[in-house]
C-alpha positions as CSV (number, residue, x, y, z in Angstrom):
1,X,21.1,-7.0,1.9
2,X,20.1,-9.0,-1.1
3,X,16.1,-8.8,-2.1
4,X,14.3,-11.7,-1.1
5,X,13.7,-14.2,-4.2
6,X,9.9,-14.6,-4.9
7,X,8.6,-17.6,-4.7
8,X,7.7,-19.8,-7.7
9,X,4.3,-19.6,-9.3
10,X,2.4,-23.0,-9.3
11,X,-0.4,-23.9,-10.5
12,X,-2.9,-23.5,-7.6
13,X,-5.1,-26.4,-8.9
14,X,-2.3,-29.3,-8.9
15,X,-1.1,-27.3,-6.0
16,X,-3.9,-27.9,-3.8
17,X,-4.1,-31.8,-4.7
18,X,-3.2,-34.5,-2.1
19,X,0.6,-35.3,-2.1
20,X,0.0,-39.0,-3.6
21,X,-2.0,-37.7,-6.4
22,X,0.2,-34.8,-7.1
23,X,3.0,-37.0,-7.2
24,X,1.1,-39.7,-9.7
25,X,0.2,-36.9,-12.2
26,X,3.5,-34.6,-12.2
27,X,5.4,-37.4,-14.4
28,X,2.7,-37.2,-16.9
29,X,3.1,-33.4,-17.1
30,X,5.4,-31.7,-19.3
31,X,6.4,-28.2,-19.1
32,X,5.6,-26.0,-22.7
33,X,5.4,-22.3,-23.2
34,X,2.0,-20.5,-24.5
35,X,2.3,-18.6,-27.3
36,X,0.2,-15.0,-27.9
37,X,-2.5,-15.8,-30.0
38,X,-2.1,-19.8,-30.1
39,X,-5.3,-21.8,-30.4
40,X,-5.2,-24.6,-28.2
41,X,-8.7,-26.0,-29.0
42,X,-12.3,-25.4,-31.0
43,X,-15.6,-26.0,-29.8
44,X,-17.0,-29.3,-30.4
45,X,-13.5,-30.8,-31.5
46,X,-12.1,-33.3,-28.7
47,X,-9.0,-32.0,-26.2
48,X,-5.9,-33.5,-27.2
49,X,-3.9,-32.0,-24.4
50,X,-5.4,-30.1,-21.1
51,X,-3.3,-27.1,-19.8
52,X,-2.2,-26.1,-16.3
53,X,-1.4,-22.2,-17.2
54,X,1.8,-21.0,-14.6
55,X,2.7,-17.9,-15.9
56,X,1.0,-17.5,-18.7
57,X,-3.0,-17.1,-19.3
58,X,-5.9,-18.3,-22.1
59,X,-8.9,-16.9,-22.9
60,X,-11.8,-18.4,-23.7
61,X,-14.3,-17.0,-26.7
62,X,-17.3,-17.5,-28.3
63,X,-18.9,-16.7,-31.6
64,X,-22.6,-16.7,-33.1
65,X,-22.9,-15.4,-37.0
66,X,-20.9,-13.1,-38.2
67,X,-20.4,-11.4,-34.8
68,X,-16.7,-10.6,-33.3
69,X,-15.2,-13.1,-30.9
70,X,-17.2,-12.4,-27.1
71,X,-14.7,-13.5,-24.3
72,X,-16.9,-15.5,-21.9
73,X,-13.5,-16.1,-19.1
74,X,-9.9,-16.0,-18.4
75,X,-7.7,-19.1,-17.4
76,X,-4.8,-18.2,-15.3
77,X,-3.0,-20.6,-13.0
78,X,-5.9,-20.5,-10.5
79,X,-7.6,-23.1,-12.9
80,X,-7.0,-25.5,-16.2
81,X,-8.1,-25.8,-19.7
82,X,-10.1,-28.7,-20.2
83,X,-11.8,-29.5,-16.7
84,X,-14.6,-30.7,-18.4
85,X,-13.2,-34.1,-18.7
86,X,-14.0,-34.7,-15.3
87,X,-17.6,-34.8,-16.1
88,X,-16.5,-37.3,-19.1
89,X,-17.0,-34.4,-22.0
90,X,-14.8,-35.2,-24.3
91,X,-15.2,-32.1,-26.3
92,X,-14.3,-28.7,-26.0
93,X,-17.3,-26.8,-25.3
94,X,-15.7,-23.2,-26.7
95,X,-12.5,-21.7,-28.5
96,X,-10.0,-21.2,-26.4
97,X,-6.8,-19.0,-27.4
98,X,-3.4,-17.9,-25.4
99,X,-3.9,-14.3,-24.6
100,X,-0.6,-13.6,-22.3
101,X,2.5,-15.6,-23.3
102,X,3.9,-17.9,-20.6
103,X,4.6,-21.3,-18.9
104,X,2.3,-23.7,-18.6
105,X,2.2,-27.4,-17.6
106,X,0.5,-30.0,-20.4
107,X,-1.1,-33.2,-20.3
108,X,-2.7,-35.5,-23.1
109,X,-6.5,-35.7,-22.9
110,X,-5.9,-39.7,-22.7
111,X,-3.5,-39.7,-19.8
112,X,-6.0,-37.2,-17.8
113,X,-8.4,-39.5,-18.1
114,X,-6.4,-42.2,-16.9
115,X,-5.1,-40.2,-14.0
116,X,-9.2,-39.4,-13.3
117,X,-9.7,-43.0,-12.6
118,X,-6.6,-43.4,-10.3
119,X,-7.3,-40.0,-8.5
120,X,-10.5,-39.4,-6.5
121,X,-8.8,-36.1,-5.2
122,X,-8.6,-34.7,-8.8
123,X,-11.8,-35.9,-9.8
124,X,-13.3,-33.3,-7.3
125,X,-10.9,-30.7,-7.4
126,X,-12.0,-30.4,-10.9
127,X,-15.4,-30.6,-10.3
128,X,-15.2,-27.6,-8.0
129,X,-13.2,-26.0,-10.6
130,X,-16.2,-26.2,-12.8
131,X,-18.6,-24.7,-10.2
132,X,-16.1,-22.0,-10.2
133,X,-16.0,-21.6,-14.1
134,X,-19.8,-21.1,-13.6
135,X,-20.1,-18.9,-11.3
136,X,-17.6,-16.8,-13.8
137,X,-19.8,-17.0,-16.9
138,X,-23.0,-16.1,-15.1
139,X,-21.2,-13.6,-13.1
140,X,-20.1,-12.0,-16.9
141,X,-23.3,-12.0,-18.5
142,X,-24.6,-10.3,-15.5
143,X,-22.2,-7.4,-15.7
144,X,-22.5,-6.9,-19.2
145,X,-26.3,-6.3,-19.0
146,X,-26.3,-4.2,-16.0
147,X,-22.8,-2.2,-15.5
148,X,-21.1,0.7,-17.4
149,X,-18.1,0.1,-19.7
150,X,-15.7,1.8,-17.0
151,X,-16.0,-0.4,-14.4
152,X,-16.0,-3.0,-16.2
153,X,-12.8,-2.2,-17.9
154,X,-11.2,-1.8,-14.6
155,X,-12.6,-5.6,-13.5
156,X,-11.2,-7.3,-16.6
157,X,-7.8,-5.5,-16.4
158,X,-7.6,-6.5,-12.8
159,X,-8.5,-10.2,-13.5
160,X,-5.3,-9.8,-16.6
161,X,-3.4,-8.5,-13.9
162,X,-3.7,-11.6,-11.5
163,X,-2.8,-13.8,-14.0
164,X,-0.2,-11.8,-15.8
165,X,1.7,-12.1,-12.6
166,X,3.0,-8.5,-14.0
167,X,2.3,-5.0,-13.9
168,X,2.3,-4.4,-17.6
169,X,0.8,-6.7,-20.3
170,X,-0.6,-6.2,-23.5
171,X,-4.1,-5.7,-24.7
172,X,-5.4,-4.3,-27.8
173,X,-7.9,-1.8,-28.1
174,X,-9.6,-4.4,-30.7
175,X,-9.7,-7.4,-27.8
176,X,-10.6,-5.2,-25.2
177,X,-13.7,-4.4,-26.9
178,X,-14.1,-8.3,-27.6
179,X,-13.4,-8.9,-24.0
180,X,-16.0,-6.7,-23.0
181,X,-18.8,-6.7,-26.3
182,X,-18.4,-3.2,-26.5
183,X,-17.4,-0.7,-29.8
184,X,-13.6,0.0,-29.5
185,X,-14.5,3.4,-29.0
186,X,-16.5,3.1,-25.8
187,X,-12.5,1.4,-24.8
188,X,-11.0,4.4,-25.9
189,X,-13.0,6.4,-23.2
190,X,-13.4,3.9,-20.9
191,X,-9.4,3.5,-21.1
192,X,-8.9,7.1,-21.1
193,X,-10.6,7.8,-18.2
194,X,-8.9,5.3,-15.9
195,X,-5.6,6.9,-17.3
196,X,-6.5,10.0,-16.7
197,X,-7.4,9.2,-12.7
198,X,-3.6,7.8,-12.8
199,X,-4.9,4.3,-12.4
200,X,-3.2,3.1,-15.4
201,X,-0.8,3.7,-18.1
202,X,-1.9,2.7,-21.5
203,X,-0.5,3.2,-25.3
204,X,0.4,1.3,-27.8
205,X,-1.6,-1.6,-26.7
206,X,0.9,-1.4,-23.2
207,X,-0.8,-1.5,-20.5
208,X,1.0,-0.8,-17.1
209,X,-1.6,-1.0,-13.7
210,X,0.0,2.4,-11.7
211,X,-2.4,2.1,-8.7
212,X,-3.9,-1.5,-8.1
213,X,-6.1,0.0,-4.9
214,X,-7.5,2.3,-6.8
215,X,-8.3,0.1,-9.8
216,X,-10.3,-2.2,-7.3
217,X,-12.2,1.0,-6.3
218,X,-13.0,1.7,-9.7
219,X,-14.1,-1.5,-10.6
220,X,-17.5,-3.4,-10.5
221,X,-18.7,-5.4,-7.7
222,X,-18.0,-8.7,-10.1
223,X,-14.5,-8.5,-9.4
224,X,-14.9,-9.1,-5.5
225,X,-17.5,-11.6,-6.0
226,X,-15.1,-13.6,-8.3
227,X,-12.2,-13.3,-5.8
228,X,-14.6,-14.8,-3.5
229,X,-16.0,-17.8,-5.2
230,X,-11.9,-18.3,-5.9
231,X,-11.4,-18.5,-2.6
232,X,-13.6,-20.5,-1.6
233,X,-12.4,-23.5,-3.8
234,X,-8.9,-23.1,-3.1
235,X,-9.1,-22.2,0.7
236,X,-12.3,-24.5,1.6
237,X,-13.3,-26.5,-1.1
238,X,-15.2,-28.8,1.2
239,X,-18.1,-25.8,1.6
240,X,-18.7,-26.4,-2.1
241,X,-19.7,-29.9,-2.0
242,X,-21.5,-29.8,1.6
């Protein structure tokens, strides 16, 4: 008996969009691939093109003085780059770069906000995306204040993981310790540890998730409560706007 054949990975967002309006803002999408390390905008410079990621992934950073680059959020194809031209921003409110090579479905900034006027539908998925986006920063600066490097790590690789759409990616000791405003060396034993309770596989910059159940043990509370607020825009997105 032949394996089943998975099904293909949308992007949840246009997914979840009435037929009609799907169907009006498909033709205006073309498909492109995401290359690792690609900058696909700076703060303060206006979008040119918005992204809807498929199977590959984008991270957002910030900077202030002569600081390293602080990941504030991840955008896999749960969400979009550029959402905030549903509130009429025009400009990119931080640096966003391609962290996991992949698909991804583009649009020009001008066409979106075409579609916007045509597409009631959009205008509020996007708006709940937002809320979402929110929730995710101030869900971030919480857990870096309060929890331990470990279970942190763990959270962040799972959120890699669930856009990845993979069990093995690539991260670099040096962005991990971006990602999480740490010294690489707290990585290194944060890393280690989670290797050595057989959780993952890491060298080289390879990562490879060996026991997803037990990663979600080992990881903060943040992770659950981001799952959550995910969930609630994609499976009831009405309960964020009553």
């Amino acid at each position: 008996m032949s394996a089943a054949i998975p099904p293909p990975i949308v992007n949840l967002l246009l997914d979840g969009l009435p037929r009609t309006e799907r169907n009006r803002l498909m033709p205006h999408c073309e498909p492109v691939q995401l290359l690792f390390g690609s900058v696909l905008c700076e703060p303060d410079q206006p979008f040119r093109y918005l992204y809807f990621p498929l199977t590959g992934f984008i991270s957002l950073v910030t900077t202030l003085g002569q600081h390293r680059p602080l990941e504030l959020g991840l955008i896999g194809n749960e969400g979009m780059l550029g959402a905030t031209l549903a509130l009429g921003i025009h400009a990119a409110p931080s640096r966003a770069v391609v962290q996991g090579s992949g698909s991804a479905l583009r649009i020009s900034a001008t066409q979106l906000r075409q579609t916007l006027r045509e597409c009631p539908g959009l205008q509020r998925t996007l708006q709940r995306y937002l809320y979402v986006m929110l929730t995710q920063l101030t869900q971030n600066a919480a857990c870096g204040h309060f929890h331990e490097v470990e279970p942190r790590l763990a959270r962040w690789l799972l959120m890699t993981h669930d856009r990845a759409h993979a069990d093995h990616f690539y991260l670099t000791h040096e962005y991990l310790a971006d990602m999480l405003g740490v010294r690489r060396s707290g990585v290194t034993i944060a890393a280690g540890a989670l290797q050595l309770r057989q959780l993952i596989h890491y060298s080289r910059g390879q990562i490879t998730i060996l026991d997803r159940s037990g990663l979600e043990a080992a990881a903060c509370e943040c992770y659950a409560a981001l799952c959550a607020s995910y969930a609630r825009l994609l499976a009831a997105p009405a309960a964020l706007t009553s």
